[in-house]
Phi, psi and omega in degrees: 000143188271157185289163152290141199288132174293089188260177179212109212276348210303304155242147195312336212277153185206163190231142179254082174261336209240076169276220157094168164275149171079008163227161165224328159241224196272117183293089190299133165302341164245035180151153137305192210251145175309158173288162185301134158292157191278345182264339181281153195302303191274148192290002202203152187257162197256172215290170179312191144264154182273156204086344172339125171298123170285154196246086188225146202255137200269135193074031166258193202223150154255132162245138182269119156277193178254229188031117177043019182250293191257303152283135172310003201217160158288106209282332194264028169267291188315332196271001187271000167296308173298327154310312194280331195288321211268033177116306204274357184264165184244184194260306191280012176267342206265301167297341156300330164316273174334303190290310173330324172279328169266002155274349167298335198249348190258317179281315182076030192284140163265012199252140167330336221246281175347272176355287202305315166330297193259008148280326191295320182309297193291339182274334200270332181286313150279024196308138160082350179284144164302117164281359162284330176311321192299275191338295191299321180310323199234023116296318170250008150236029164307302167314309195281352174224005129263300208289027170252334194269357180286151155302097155330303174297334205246321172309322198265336142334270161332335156256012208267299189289337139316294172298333171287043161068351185295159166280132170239131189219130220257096206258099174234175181256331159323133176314144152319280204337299205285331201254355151336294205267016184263343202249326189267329196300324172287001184090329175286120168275339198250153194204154208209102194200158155339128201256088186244139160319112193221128187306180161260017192239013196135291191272188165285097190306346205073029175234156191254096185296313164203139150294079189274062173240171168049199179332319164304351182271322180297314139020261163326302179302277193277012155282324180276346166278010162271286235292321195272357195064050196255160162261047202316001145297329153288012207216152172261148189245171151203147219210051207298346188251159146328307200294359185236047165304322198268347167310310224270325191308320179307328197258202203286292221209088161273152164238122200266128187250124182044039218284120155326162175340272224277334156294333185278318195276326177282340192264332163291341175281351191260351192058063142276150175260155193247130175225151207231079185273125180223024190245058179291164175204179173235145197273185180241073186315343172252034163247119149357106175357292179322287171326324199289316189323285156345290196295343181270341189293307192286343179283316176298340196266322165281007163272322171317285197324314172312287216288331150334303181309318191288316180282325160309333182300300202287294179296352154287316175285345209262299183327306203244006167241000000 
């Protein structure tokens, strides 16, 4: 039986998030939509009414992934420029980035052995590097090569689902160094990322401590909803790749976000809704993580209100003439 959906009824605002096969209507900015009836036609149900008393199922967690979820960009992509400047990357390791990722992203491979592969790659490339140098590199150009790239739609997501009490948690296959401090510029602390072996002299051994891809993310997601006491049948994923099948599986209640080929064809056999972030924007770097979030959650919320308006106008016009 599927569980009941959590919502949060506190306001009327709505987003045109879910287009696509497998959704019909709208991904409320302050929760998803109740679940489908089993006798009803559409993968998604239509939004509360307003005063609707809210449903929020008490101990779940949101997990996000980063990559083309939350950001518009790859991250350990983006950070590969900064690397070449500061030493530690070669011109042509850069291009090994670069290609690696788009065939990672073209292929949409999930198979264990592909994985092993590009974790063995990312362990040997930083083999020797300092890590306060990693740190400091991507302490000073965060703003300037993420924060212009967050989703709007996944910001005001994140703060929706905080204030309805969830835990939020930022799930990568990116080193912790890059996706720590990419979770405070959003206001998120906890995060689930890539590991590396780090010496006594400092550097980086070329060993992997945890791989946070596939399976190992699901892994991760429920050792940390026992450690916290989450209820993961309460809790959300969001997600744009295939490879984080076994992540969107853990939970309640998933969602495929920009969804790939193969994500897309799993999230309709599966009735998952799909949504669809195309609004990146840049946060406001001298306001407090929280603070920015709020200000992109209220700018998404007068554009919802905008486009209520319109369509009421337009079906008055459909009406009368």
């Amino acid at each position: 039986m599927k569980p009941e959906e959590p919502t949060n009824g506190s306001s009327a605002l709505s987003a045109d998030w879910t287009h696509g096969p497998g959704t019909s209507s709208l991904e409320r900015i302050v929760g998803p939509q109740p679940a489908p009836s089993e006798h009803s036609g559409d993968s998604a149900s239509a939004p509360l009414e307003r005063g609707e008393s809210p449903r929020i199922a008490p101990g779940g967690a949101v997990f996000f992934d980063l990559d083309k979820t939350v950001i518009a960009k790859a991250s350990s992509l983006a950070f590969s420029r900064p690397l070449y400047r500061g030493g530690l990357l070669g011109r042509r390791d850069v291009l090994k980035v670069a290609y690696s990722h788009l065939v990672f992203r073209l292929g949409g491979s999930s198979d264990e052995e592909q994985m092993a592969r590009t974790r063995d790659y990312v362990a040997q490339l930083s083999r020797g590097w300092p890590a306060d140098q990693v740190r400091a590199i991507v302490d000073e150009t965060l703003h300037e090569l993420i924060d212009p790239f967050v989703y709007a739609e996944a910001a005001a997501l994140i703060e929706a689902h905080r204030a309805a009490g969830r835990a939020v948690v930022l799930v990568s296959a990116s080193g912790e160094e890059m996706v720590a401090p990419i979770g405070r510029m959003l206001g998120v602390t906890d995060v689930i990322a890539t590991r590396m072996v780090i010496g006594v002299d400092g550097r980086y051994t070329g060993e992997v401590e945890f791989y946070a891809a596939g399976p190992a993310k699901a892994e991760a997601i429920e050792r940390f909803a026992s450690e916290r006491g989450i209820d993961l049948a309460a809790s959300f994923a969001y997600s744009d790749s295939i490879t984080d099948e076994p992540m969107l599986r853990a939970v309640g209640f998933p969602r495929a976000v920009n969804p790939d080929r193969a994500l897309r064809r799993l999230a309709i056999e599966e009735h998952w809704p799909q949504l669809v972030f195309r609004r990146p924007v840049a946060l406001r770097p001298a306001m407090p993580g929280p603070a920015r979030l709020k200000y992109v959650a209220a700018g998404l919320g007068v554009a919802a209100v905008a486009y209520a308006a319109w369509r009421v106008w337009r079906d008055r016009r459909v009406r009368t003439a």
